[in-house]
DRENKE-884859 format. One record per residue (C-alpha): x negated, z negated, y; residue in three letters. Coordinates in steps of 0.05 Angstrom, whole numbers, plus 5000, padded with zeros to 4 digits. Layout:
# DRENKE-884859
XZYala
...
//
This chain:
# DRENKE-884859
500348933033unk
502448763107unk
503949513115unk
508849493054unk
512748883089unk
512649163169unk
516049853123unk
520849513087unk
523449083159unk
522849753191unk
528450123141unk
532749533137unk
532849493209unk
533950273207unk
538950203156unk
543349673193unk
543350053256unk
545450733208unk
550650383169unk
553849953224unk
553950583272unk
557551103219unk
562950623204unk
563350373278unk
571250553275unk
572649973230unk
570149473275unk
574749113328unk
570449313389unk
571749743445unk
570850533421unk
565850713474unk
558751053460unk
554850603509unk
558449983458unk
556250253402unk
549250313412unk
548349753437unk
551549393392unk
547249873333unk
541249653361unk
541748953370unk
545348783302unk
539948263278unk
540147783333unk
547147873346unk
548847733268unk
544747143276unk
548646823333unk
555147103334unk
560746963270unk
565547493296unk
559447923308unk
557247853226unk
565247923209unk
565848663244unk
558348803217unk
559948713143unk
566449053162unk
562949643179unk
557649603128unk
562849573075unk
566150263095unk
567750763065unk
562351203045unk
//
């Protein structure tokens, strides 16, 4: 059962960083590949913390796809 949950963290996780990094362009941030990634990889803590973090995040997640 504990595998099924670690699985299911693991693609959300996977899908943030996907979806937040295709539609990077609608965010406000700086266009720079070292920004991006960082900014991909970290989503979680910095949507907890950050408002305008979670306003360019759903932003980007609600591109155009």
């Amino acid at each position: 059962m504990m595998n099924f949950v670690v699985i299911g963290l693991v693609g959300a996780y996977g899908y943030g960083v996907w979806r937040f990094s295709r539609n990077f362009n609608r965010t406000n941030y700086q266009r720079t590949l070292p920004t991006k990634i960082v900014l991909a990889l970290l989503w979680p803590v910095c949507y907890v913390v950050n408002a305008s973090y979670r306003q360019n995040f759903n932003k980007a997640l609600k591109g155009g796809d």
